[in-house]
BAPALO-252608 format. One record per residue (C-alpha): x, y, z; residue in three letters. Coordinates in Angstrom, 1 decimal. Last residue first. Layout:
<nodes>
((X Y Z) ALA),
...
</nodes>
This chain:
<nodes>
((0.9 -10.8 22.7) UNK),
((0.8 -12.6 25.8) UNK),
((-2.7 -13.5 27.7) UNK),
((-4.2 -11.3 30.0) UNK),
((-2.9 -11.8 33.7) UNK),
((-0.8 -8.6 34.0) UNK),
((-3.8 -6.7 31.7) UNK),
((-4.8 -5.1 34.9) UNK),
((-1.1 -3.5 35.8) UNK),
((-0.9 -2.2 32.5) UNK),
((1.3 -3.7 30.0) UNK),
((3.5 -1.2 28.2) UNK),
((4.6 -4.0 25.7) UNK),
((8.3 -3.0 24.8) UNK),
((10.1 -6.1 23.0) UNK),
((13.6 -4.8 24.0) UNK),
((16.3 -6.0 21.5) UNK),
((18.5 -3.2 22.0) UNK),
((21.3 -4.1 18.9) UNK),
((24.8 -4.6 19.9) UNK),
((27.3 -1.7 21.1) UNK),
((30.0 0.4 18.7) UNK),
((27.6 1.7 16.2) UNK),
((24.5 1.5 18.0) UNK),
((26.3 4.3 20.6) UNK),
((27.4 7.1 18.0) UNK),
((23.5 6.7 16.6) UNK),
((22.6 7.0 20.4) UNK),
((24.7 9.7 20.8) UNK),
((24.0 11.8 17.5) UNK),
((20.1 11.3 18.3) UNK),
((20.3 12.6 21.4) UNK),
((22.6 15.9 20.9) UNK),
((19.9 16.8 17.9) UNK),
((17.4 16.3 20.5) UNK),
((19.0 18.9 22.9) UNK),
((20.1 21.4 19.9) UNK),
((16.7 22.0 18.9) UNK),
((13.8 21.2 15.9) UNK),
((15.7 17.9 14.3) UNK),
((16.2 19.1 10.6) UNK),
((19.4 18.9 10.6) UNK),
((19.6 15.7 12.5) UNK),
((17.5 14.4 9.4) UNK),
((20.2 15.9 6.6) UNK),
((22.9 14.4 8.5) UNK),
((22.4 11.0 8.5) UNK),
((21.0 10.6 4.8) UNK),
((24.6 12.2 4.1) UNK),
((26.0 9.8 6.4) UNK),
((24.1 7.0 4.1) UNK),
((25.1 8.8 1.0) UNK),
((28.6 8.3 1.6) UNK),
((28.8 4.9 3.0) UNK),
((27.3 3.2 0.1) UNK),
((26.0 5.2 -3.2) UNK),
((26.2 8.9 -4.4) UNK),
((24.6 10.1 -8.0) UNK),
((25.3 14.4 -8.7) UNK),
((22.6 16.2 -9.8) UNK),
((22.5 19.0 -7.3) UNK),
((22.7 15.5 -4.9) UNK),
((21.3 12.3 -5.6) UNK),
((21.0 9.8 -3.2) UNK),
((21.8 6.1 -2.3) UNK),
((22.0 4.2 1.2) UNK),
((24.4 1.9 2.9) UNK),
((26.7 2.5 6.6) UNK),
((23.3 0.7 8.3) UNK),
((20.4 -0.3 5.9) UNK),
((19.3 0.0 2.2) UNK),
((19.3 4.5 2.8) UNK),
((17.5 6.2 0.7) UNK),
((17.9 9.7 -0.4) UNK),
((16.6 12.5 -2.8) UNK),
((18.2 15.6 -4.4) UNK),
((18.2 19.5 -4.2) UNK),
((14.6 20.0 -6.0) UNK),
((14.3 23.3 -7.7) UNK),
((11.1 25.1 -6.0) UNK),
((8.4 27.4 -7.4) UNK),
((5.2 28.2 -5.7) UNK),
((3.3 30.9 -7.3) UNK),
((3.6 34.5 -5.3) UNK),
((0.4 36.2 -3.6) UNK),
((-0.2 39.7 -4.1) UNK),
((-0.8 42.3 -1.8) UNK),
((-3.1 43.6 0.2) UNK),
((-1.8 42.8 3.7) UNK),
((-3.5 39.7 4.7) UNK),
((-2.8 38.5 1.1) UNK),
((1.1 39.3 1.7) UNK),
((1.1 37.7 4.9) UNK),
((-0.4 34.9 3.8) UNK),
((1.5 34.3 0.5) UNK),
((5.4 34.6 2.2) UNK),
((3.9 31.9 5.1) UNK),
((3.0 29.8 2.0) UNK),
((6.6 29.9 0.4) UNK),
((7.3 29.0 3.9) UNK),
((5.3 26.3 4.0) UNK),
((6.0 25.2 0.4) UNK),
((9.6 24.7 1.1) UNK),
((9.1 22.6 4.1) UNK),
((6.7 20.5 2.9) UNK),
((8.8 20.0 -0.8) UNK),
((11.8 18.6 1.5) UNK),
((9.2 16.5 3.6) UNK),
((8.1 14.7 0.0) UNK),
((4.6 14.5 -1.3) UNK),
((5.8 15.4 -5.3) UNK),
((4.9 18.8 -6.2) UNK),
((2.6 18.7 -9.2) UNK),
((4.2 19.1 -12.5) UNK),
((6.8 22.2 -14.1) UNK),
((10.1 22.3 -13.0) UNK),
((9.7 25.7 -11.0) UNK),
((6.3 27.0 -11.4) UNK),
((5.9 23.9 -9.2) UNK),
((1.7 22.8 -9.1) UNK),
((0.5 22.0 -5.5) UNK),
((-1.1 18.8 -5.0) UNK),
((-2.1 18.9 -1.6) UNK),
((-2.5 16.4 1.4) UNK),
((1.8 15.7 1.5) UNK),
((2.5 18.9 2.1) UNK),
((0.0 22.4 1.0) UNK),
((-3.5 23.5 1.3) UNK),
((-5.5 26.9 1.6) UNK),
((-8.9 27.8 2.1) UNK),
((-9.7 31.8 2.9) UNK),
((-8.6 32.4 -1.2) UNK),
((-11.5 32.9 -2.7) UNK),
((-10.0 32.0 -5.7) UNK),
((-9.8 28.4 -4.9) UNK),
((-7.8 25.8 -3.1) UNK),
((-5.2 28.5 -2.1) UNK),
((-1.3 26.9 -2.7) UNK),
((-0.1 29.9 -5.1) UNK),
((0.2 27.5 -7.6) UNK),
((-4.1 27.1 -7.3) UNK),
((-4.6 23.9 -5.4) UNK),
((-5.7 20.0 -5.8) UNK),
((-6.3 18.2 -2.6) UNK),
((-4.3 14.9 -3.1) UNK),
((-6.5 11.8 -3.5) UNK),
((-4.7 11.5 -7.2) UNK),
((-6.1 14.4 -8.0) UNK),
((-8.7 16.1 -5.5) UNK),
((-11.3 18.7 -5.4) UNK),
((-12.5 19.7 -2.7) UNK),
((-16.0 18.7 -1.5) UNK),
((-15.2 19.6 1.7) UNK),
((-16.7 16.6 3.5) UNK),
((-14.7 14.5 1.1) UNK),
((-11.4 16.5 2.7) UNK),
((-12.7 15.7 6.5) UNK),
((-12.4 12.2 5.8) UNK),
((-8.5 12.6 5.7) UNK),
((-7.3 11.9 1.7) UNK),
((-5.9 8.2 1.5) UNK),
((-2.7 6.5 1.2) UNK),
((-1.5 2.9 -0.5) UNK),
((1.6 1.4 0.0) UNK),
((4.5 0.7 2.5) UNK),
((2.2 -2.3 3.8) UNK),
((4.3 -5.0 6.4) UNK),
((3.7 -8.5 5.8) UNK),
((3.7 -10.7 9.0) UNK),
((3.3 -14.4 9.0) UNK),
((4.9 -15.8 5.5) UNK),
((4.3 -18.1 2.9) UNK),
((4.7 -17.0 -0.4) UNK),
((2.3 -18.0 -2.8) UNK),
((2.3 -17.8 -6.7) UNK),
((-0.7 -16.8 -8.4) UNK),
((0.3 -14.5 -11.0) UNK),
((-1.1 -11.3 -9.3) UNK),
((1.0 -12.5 -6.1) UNK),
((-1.1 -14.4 -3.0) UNK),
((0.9 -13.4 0.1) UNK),
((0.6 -16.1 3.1) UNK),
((0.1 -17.3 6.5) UNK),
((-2.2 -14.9 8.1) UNK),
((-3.7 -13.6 4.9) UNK),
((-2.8 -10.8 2.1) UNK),
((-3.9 -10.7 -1.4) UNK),
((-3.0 -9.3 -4.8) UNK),
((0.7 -8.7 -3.8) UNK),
((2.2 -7.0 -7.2) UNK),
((5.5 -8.6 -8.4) UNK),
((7.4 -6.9 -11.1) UNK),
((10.4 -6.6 -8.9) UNK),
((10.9 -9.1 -6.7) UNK),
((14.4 -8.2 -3.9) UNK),
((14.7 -11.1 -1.7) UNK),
((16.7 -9.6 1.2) UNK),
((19.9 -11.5 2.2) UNK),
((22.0 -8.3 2.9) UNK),
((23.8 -8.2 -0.3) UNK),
((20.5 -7.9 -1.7) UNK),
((19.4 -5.1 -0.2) UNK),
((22.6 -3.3 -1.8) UNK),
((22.0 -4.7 -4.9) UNK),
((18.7 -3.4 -5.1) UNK),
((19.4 0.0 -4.0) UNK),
((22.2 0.5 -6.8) UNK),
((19.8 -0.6 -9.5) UNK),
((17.2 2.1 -7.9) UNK),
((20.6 4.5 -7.9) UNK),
((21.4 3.7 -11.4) UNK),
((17.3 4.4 -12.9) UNK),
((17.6 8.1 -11.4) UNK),
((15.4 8.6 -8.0) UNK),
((11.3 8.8 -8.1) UNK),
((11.2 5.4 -9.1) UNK),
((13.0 3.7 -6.0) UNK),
((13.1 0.1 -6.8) UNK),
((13.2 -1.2 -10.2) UNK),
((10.4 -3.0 -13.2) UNK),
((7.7 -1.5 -11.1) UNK),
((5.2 -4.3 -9.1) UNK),
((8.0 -4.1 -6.2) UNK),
((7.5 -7.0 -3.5) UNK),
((10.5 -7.9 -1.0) UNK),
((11.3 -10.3 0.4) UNK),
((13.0 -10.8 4.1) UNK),
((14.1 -14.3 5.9) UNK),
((14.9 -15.9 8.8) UNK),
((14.9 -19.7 8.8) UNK),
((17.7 -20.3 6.4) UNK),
((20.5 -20.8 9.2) UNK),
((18.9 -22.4 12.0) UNK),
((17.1 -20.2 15.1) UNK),
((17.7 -21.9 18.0) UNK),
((20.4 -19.3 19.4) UNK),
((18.4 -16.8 19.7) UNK),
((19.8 -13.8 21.2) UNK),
((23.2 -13.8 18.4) UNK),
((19.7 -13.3 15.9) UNK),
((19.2 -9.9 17.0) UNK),
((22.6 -8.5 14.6) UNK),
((20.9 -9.8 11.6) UNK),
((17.4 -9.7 12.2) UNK),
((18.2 -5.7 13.3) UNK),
((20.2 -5.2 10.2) UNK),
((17.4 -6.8 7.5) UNK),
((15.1 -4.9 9.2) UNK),
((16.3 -2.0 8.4) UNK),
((17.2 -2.7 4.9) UNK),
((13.6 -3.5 4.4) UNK),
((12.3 -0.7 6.4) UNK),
((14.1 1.8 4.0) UNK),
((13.2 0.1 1.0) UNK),
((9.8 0.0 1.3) UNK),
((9.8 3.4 3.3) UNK),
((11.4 4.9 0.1) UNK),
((9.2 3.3 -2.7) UNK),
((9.9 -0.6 -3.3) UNK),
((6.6 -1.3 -1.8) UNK),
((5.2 -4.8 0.5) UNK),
((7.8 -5.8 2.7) UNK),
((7.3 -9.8 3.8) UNK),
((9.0 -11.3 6.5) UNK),
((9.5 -14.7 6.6) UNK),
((10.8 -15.9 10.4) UNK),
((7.6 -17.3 11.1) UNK),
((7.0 -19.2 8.2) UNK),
((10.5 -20.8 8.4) UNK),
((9.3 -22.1 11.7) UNK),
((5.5 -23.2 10.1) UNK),
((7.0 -24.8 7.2) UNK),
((9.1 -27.6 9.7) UNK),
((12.5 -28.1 11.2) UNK),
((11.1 -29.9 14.0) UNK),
((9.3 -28.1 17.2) UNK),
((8.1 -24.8 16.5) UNK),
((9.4 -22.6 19.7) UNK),
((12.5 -21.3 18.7) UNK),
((11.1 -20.2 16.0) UNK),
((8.5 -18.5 18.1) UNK),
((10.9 -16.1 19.7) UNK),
((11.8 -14.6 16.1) UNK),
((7.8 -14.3 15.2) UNK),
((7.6 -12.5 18.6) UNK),
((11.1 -10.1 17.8) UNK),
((9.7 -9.3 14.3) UNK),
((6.0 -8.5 16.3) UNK),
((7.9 -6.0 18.6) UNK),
((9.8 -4.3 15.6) UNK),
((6.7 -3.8 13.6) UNK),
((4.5 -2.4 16.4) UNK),
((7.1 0.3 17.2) UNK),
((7.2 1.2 13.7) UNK),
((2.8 1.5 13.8) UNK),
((3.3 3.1 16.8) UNK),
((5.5 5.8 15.7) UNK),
((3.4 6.4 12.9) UNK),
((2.8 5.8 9.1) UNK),
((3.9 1.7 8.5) UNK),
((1.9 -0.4 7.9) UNK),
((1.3 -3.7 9.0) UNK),
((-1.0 -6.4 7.0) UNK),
((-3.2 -8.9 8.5) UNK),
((-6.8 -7.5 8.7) UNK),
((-6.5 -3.9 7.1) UNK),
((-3.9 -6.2 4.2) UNK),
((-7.1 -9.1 3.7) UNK),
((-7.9 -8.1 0.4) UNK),
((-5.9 -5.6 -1.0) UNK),
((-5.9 -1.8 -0.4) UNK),
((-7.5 -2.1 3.1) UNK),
((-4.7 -0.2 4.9) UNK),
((-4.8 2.7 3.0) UNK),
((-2.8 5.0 5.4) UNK),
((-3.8 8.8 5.8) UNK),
((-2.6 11.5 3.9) UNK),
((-0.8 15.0 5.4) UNK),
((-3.1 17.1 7.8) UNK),
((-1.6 20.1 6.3) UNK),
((-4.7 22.1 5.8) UNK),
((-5.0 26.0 6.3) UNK),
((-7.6 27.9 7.6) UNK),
((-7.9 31.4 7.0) UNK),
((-10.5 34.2 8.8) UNK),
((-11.2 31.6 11.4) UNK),
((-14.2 30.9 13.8) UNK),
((-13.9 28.0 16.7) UNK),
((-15.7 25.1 17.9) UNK),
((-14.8 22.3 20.3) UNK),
((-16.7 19.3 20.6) UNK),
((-15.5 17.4 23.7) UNK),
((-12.9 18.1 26.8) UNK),
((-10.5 15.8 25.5) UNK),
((-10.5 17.6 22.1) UNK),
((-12.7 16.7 19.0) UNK),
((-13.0 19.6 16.3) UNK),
((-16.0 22.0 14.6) UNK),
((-15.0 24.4 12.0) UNK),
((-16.3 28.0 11.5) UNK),
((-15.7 30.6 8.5) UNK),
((-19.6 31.0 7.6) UNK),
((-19.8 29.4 4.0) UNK),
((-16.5 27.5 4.8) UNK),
((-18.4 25.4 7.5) UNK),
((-15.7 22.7 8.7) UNK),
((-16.0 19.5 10.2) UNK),
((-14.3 17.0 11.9) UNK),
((-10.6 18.1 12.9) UNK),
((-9.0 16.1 15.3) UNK),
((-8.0 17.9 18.7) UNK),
((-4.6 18.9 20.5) UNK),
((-4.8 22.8 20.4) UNK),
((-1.7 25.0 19.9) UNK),
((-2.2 28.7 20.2) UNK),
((0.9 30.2 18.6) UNK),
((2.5 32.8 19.7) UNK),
((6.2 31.0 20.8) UNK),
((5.7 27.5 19.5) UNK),
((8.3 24.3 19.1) UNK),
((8.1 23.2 22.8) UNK),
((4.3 22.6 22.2) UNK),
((4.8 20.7 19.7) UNK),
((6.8 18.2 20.9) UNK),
((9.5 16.4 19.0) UNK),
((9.0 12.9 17.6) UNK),
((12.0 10.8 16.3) UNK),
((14.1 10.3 19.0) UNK),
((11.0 9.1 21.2) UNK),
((11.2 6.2 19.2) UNK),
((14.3 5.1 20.1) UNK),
((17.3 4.9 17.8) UNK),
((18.6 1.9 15.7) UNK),
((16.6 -0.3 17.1) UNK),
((15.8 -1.3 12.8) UNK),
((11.7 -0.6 13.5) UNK),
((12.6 2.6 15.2) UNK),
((15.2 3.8 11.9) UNK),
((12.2 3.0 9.2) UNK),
((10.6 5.9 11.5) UNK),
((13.3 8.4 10.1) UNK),
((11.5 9.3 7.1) UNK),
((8.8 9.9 9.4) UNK),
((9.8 12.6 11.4) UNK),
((7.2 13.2 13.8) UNK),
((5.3 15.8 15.1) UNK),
((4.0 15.8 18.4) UNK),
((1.0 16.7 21.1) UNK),
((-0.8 14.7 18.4) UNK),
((-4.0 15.2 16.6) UNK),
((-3.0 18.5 15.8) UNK),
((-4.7 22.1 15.7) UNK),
((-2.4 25.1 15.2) UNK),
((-3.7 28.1 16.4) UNK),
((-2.0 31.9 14.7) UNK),
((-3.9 34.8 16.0) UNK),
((-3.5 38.8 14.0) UNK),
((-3.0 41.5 15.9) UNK),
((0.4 42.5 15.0) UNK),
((1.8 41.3 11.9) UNK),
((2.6 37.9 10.9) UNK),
((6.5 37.3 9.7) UNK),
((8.0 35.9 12.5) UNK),
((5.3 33.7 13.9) UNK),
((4.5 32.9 10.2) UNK),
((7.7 31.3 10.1) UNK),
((6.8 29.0 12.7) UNK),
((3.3 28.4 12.0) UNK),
((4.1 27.1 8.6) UNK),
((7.5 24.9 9.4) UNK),
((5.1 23.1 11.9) UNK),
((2.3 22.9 9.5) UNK),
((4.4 21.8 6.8) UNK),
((6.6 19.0 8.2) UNK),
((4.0 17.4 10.4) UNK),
((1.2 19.3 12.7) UNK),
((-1.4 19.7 11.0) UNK),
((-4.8 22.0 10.6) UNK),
((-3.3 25.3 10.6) UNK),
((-5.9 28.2 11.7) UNK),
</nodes>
């Protein structure tokens, strides 16, 4: 049983497909009927492709595996059984292994006011949701009367995070407001704008110290406020409180921070570093080895560099199928390998033809590590059909103005209901 359906539980089951011998079940168990690339989500809020060019469905990725859509609730180690919502109700099945790669949830609520006023940003919908309220708060400009606080309030959008998806989204957005604002013509110059909040002394810790410099400058160049040392302490309708007590007025604040184990891991009892599920190196939770863990859920030591694995998709991918190798070794007597993996690089992109990375070492900014960026995700897109997609519609958003679409999927009862 594979609890997960991101990165590492689709990599999992799929190697394991090739590798698992005869007579033994694989059944992966997923929320959704998709997985979705969420490095590229940053990409939906920008219109730069559609959302359904980011997700690929599951089912389409299996040969002889058993896929059930369902959310895990509860699992009985002592007697190999868990228990997990589907459609049809409570569904509960026996497993010789179960493995979780349900990934870490959003912590909306991590300052005062962010679960009631703040966006984040972890699914589709949540990217979707982004880029339809940028486009209201765009449309109400027009609509203030006067030249007043409450216009420029509207168009102040505030990025909470200078990790990746901080900086991704912010770049992002900073294209689409850009290119959008040709659609609204009674916007003024100085009403749209885009901070944001790092409380680290330079964006993008986990990459070298130039390519964080590098990052800022590119955002900056692109009229985003870039604060570093400035930690949000609370969130409301119409404003950001900062630790020091300054206030910056603004009507939609998107959260890049703040994650949380699934509910099911306190039910566990595992234990847990840094709200990661901490494992043995060969990714078991414990010597018994029937419970195993690994992606963005799991703190899994490297034998490689030494440390925890950081929650990455290119560490996801290379545990799974160092995982896949330990499984079908344990099943068969043998024994399991630690996990050991030499990082090839990292990569950002600060919005379209921009982005940093390192490479085997080697420091790339501007054009070169955006279409490096580019290529690594339609690498990793599961077939040739979607990779085909993406390519055109990134082709097409080169050459063609942004899709400014505000996509509501009102029903046919909510006609009458009042705008949103």
């Amino acid at each position: 049983m594979v609890v997960g359906g991101g990165f590492a539980g689709t990599t999992l089951v799929r190697e394991l497909e090739r590798r698992l011998p005869e007579g033994w079940q694989l059944v992966l168990i997923s929320e959704e009927s998709y997985t979705t690339f969420n490095p590229m989500l940053p990409e939906v809020v920008g219109a730069a492709v559609f959302p359904e060019h980011v997700i690929a469905p599951l089912r389409a990725m299996l040969t002889r595996t058993r896929f059930i859509m369902g959310r895990l609730t509860c699992v009985d180690r002592a007697h190999k059984r868990l228990s997990c919502t589907t459609l049809t109700g409570e569904l509960h099945l026996t497993y010789e292994h179960l493995v979780l790669a349900f990934g870490l949830r959003a912590h909306i609520d991590i300052l005062p006011g962010m679960a009631e006023h703040g966006l984040p940003l972890k699914l589709v919908g949540d990217a979707m949701h982004i880029r339809n309220k940028v486009l209201q708060r765009m449309a109400s400009i027009e609509l203030c009367p006067g030249g007043g606080p409450a216009r420029r309030e509207h168009g102040h959008i505030v990025v909470v995070g200078g990790g990746f998806s901080g900086v991704e989204v912010a770049g992002a957005l900073a294209d689409f407001m850009h290119d959008a604002r040709r659609y609204y013509p009674g916007i003024r110059d100085g009403e749209l704008a885009i901070t944001l909040l790092h409380d680290g002394d330079r964006l993008l810790p986990e990459l070298p110290a130039p390519l964080g410099l590098a990052a800022a400058r590119s955002l900056r160049k692109r009229g985003v406020v870039v604060r570093l040392g400035a930690k949000a302490a609370q969130v409301s309708d119409r404003e950001v409180v900062l630790a020091d007590g300054q206030r910056l007025a603004a009507r939609t604040v998107i959260c890049t921070v703040g994650t949380r184990a699934n509910p099911v891991v306190a039910q566990l009892g595992l234990p847990l570093m840094r709200g990661r599920i901490q494992t043995l190196p060969d990714c078991a939770v414990d010597a018994a080895r029937d419970l195993w863990a690994l992606g963005d859920c799991a703190a899994v030591p490297n034998a490689d560099q030494g440390g925890m694995s950081p929650p990455t998709a290119q560490f996801a991918v290379a545990q799974a199928k160092q995982l896949a190798h330990n499984l079908v070794a344990h099943v068969q007597g043998q024994a399991t390998r630690p996990f050991a993996y030499r990082s090839k690089g990292m990569m950002a992109t600060t919005g379209l033809h921009k982005g940093v990375a390192e490479l085997f070492g080697l420091h790339l900014s501007g054009l070169p590590a955006w279409l490096l960026w580019r290529a690594y995700y339609l690498s990793r897109m599961p077939t040739f059909g979607r990779k085909l997609r993406i390519w055109v519609e990134w082709t097409w958003s080169l050459f063609f103005p942004t899709d400014i679409t505000h996509l509501r999927f009102t029903r046919t009862h909510e006609v009458d209901s009042t705008p949103r």
